[in-house]
N, C-alpha and C positions, 0 to 999 in steps of 0.2 A: 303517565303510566309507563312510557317506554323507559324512563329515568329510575322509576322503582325497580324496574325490572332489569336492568344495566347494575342498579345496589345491589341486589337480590342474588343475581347471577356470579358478582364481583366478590362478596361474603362468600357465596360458597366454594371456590376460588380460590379464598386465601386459605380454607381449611385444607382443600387438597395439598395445596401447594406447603404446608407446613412439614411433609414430610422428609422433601429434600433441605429446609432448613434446619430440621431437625435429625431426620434419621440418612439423608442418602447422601452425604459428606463422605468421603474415603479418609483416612485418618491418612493424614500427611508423614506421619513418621512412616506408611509402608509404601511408600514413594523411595525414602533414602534405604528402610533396608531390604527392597527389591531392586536395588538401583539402577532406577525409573529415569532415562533423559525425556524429565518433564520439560515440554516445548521442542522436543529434539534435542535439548540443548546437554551440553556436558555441565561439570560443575563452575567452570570457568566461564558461561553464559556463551562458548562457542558451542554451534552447528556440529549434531551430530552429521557425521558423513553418511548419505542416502543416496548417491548418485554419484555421473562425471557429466563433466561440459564442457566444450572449446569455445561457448557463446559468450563468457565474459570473467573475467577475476577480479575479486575484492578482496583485497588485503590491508589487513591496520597493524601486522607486524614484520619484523626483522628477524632473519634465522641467524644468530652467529654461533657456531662451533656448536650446533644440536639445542639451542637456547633461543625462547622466542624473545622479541624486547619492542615494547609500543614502537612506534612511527607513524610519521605523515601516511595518511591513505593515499590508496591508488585504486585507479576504477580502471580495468581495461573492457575494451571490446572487441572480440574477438584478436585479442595481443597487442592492441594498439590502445596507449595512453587516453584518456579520453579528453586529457587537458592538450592534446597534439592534435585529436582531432577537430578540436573548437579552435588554436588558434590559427590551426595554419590550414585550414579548409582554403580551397579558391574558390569556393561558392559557398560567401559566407550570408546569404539569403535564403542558403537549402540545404544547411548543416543538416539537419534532422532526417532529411531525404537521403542523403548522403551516407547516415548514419544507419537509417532503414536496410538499405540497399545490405550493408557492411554486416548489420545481424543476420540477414536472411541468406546472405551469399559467400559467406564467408572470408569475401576482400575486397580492398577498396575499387569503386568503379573505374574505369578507363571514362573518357570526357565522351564518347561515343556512346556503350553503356547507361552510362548516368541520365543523358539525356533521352534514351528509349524509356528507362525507366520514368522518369518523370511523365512521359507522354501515355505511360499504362498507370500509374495513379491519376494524372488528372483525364484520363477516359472512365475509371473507374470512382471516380470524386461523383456521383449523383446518387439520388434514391431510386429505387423502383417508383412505376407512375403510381400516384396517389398515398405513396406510402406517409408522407408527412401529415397529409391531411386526414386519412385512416388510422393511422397508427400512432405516429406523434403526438398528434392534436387529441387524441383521445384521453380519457381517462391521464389526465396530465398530474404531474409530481411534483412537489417541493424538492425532490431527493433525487439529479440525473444520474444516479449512480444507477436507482430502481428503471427508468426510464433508458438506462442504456442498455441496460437487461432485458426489458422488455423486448423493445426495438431490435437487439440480436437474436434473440431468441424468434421473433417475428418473421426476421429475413429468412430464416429455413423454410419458413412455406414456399419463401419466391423464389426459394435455387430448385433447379431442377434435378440436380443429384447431389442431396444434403446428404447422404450417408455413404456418400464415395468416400473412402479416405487414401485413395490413391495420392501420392505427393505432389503429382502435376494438379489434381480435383482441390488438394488440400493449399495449393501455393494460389491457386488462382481464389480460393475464399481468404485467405490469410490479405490478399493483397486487396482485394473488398471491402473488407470490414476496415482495414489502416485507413484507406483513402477515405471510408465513409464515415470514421468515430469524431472525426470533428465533427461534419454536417449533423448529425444525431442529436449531438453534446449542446451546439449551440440553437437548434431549433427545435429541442427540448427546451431547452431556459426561453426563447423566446415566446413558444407556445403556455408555459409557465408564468412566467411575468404577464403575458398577455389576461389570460382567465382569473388570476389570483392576484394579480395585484391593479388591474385595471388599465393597464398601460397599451402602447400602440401596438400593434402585432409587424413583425418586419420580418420576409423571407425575401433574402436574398440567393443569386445562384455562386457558384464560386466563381473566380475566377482560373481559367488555364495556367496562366504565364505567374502567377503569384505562389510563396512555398505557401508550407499548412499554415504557417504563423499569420503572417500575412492574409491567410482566408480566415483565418476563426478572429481575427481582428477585425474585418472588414463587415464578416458576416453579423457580428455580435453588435457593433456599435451602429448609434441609429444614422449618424453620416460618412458611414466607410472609413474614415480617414483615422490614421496614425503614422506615427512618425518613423524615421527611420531607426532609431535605437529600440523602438519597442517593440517592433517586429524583430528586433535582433536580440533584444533581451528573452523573448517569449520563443523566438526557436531556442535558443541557449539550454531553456530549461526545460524544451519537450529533449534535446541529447541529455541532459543527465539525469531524464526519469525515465528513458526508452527500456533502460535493463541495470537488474545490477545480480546478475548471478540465481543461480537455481534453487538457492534454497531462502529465498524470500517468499513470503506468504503464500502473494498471487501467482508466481511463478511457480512453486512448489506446486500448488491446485492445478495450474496445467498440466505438468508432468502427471499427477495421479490419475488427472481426470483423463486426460490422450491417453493412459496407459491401460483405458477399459475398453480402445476404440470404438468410441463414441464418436459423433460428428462435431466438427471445427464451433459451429454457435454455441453448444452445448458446454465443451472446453472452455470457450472466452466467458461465457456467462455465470461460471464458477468464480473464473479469475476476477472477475467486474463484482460479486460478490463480496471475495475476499478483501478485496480493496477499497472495498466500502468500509470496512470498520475504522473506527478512530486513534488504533493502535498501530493502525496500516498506513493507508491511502489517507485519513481523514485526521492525523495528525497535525497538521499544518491548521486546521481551522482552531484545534485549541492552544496553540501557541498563537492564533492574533487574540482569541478570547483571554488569555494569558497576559497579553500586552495592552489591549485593553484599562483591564483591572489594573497593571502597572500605572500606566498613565492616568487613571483615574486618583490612585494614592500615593503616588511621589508626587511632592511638590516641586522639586528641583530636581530636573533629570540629568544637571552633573554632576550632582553630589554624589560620590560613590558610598558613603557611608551610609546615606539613606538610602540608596538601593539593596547595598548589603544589609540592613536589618530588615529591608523589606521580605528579602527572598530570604533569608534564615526563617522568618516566619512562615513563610510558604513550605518552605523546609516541614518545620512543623507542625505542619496542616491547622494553622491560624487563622489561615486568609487564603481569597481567590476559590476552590473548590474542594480545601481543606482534603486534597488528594496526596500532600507531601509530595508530589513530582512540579519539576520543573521542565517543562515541555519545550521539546527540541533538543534537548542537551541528553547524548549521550549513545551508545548504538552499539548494538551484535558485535560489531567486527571494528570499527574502526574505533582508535584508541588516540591518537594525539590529535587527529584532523581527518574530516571528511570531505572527501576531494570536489564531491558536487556542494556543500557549503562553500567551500574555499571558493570556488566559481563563482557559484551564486552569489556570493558577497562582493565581490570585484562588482559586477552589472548590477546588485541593487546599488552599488554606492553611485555609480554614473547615471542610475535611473533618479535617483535621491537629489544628486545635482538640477539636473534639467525640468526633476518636479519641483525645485524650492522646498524638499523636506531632509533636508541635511540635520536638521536637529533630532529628528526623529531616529534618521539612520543609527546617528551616534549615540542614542539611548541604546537601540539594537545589541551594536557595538559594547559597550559596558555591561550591559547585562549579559554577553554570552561570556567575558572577561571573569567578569564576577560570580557568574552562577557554577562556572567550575570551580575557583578556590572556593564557594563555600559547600557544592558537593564533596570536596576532596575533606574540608576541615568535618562536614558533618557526619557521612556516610563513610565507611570503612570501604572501600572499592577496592576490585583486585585489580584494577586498570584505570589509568587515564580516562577522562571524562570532556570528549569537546560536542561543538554544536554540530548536531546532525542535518540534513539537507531539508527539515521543513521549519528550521528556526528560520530563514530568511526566505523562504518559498513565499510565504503569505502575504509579506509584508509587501514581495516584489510583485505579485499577481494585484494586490491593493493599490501599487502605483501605476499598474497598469489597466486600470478598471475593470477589473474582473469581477462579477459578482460572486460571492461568498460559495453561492449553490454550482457554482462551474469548479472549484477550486478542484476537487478530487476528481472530475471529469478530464479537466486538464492532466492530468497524473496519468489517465486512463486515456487517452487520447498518444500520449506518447509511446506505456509500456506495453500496450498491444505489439509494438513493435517485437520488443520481447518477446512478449508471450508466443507470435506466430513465430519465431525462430526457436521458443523450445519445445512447443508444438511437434514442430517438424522435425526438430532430433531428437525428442523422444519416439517418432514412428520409426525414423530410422535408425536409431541402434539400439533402444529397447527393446524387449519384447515377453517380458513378465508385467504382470497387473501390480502396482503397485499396492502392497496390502503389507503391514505393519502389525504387532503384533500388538496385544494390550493384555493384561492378565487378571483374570477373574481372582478377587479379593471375597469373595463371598460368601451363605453358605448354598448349600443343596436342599430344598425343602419338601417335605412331600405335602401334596395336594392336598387339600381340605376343601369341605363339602361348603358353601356358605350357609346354612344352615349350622352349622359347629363353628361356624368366624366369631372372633370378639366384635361385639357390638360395639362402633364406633371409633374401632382403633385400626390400624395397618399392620399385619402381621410381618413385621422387617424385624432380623437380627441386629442388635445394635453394636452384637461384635463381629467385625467383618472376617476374622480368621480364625477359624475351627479349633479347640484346643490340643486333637489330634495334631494337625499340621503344624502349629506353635510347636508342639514336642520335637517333631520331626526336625525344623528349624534348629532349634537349640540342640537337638541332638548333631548337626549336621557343624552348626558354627564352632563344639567342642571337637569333631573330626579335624577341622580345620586348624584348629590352634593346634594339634598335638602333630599335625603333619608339619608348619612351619619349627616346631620345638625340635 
């Protein structure tokens, strides 16, 4: 009965829903001739300009003599190299801590410093009592993206002044939630794996004296232990997913969302959100389903000729999800090399070593080789085309036993960091709501009785621009030519 009525309900459904396939489409030419930066973006696929920030800089070009020209990326944070602050850290156990400290305060700790701060995350590393068993435990997720959401949004019951946004109110939940999105992250998967897949249930506490890496490794595996490069590889890539600039998706959502002053859970639970989508945050899982299907249909993963016809096919929406993209390759801003790939490919390779999958690596390897010259031969691009930071994210979280369902948690485990430091500049030196404009394409109707409605149909105009205002238009673009004349 309930199955009939699931059909039943689903049929009428699809009839609603026919009218945005059919009638509530905006005709894509009045995009170019109101010109619309669809996605923010300019024509060049760069960021329109919407704000300022001194929390980090991405760049993938070169300015000479008023002329941009592709180059190697660079990631700064707050002005400092990011590839400076990985290798020459003296606390190369608590990069990421180090890293924290440096978005939130805007320079690098003193060794006195550092170590206060460590001592206020890991006092603030625990949950509220029963909150894992109430909260976590309940109503459990395939998806800790929804589960982090949850769980944040939770915690505002247990603060005592969630709608302070004072910057002392606002730095002491910003430094809450960092120290607590591991513990969340992994004892959501735990509680998950537990119910849903039948397996042991394991809560462990963290420990003090260990960085985050080192706890979400310890806490996640069922006998604590890992090694010393993989606690080192897994802080590596919570510093190059901490931040990367304001006008990325999740960070973007922060800004908007602080800029309604609203409270700190409300903000992160936007951004956790936004970084759930697979164009975002959940990228990295279809470039391993990506490699995958590679591996499944090359027979010879050195032949490069058979990987080149592979991916021309994929090109062509052939094969794999007949999507024509090649997942991982390519990005907003950077143009010759993405500086967190470049990282991250150094420590999968050393990771790739010590697991005995060197050959694997070096599939990696030729396909990001490869998949550029055949975006450059296939696709007309107005830019250089390399591997962006979730082409080897996946593979290295896979050498690290990560399950698939932590993959974007991890992501969100790090850019919180972030997000609490644009949080806190957007309270202190904005102070407009951010609101954007969008332009009605439509017509003005007047009301009708339903009683006088057509029977069975949706009274929408199928031309979305008035022929009054068409004239107006045309009359304004002849203005135009006879002014340049």
């Amino acid at each position: 009965m309930e199955e009939v009525k699931a059909n039943y309900m689903n049929d009428k459904l699809k009839g609603l829903a026919e009218y945005w396939n059919k009638e509530g489409r905006i005709d894509p030419n009045l995009y170019i001739e109101y010109d619309v930066k669809r996605g923010l973006r300019d024509a060049n696929g760069q960021g329109v300009l919407t704000g300022l920030t001194e929390i980090s800089d991405v760049n993938g070009y070169e300015t000479v003599n008023g002329r941009k020209y592709p180059a190697d990326g660079r990631l700064y944070y707050q002005g400092y190299n990011v590839k400076d602050l990985i290798n020459n850290t003296e606390n190369p156990k608590f990069a990421f801590e180090e890293v924290t400290y440096l978005l939130l305060f805007g320079s690098l700790p003193t060794k006195g410093q550092f170590q206060e701060f460590l001592e206020i995350l890991s006092h603030y590393r625990e949950l509220p009592d029963n909150f894992v068993r109430e909260v976590i435990m309940q109503s459990t997720s395939a998806n800790m993206m929804n589960m982090l959401q949850k769980s944040v949004l939770t915690l505002y019951s247990y603060d005592a002044e969630p709608d302070n946004i004072s910057l002392l109110n606002v730095l002491d939940q910003s430094l809450r939630l960092i120290a607590q999105m591991p513990l969340i992250s992994v004892y959501g998967y735990q509680a998950y794996r537990h119910y849903h897949k039948r397996e042991h249930l394991i809560i462990r506490y963290p420990l003090p004296e260990l960085s985050t890496a080192e706890n979400i490794l310890r806490l996640l595996r069922n006998n604590g232990e890992y090694t010393e490069l993989e606690a080192k590889v897994l802080d590596v890539a919570l510093v190059i997913h901490a931040e990367h600039g304001g006008g990325n998706n999740s960070t973007f959502s922060t800004h908007v969302v602080s800029s309604t002053g609203t409270d700190t859970y409300s903000a992160v639970a936007a951004s956790l959100g936004s970084l759930k989508g697979p164009k975002h945050g959940g990228a990295n899982l279809k470039v391993q389903e990506m490699f995958q299907d590679i591996k499944t249909h090359i027979k010879d993963w050195s032949d490069e000729k058979e990987i080149r016809s592979y991916l021309d096919a994929m090109l062509d929406k052939k094969v794999f999800d007949h999507s024509g993209l090649i997942y991982g390759m390519g990005h907003a801003v950077y143009t010759l090399s993405d500086p967190r790939a470049v990282i991250l490919k150094k420590y999968a390779k050393a990771l790739a070593q010590e697991k005995g999958r060197e050959e694997e690596f070096a599939l990696y390897e030729r396909v990001e080789k490869i998949a550029a010259q055949a975006l450059a031969a296939k696709r007309q691009l107005p830019k250089p085309v390399c591997a962006n930071v979730d082409f080897y994210s996946g593979f290295v979280y896979t050498m690290l036993r990560l399950p698939q369902e932590l993959f974007t948690a991890i992501f969100a485990i790090a850019r919180i960091s972030g997000w609490c430091a644009h949080r806190m500049e957007e309270l202190t030196s904005a102070s407009k709501i951010i609101r954007p404009a969008y332009k009605y394409v439509g017509h003005h109707r007047v009301y009708e009785k339903m009683s006088l409605r057509t029977n069975g149909q949706i009274p929408v105009s199928v031309n979305p621009v008035p022929e009054e205002k068409k004239e107006e238009q045309s009359e304004e673009k002849e203005d135009k030519k006879e002014e340049k004349k």
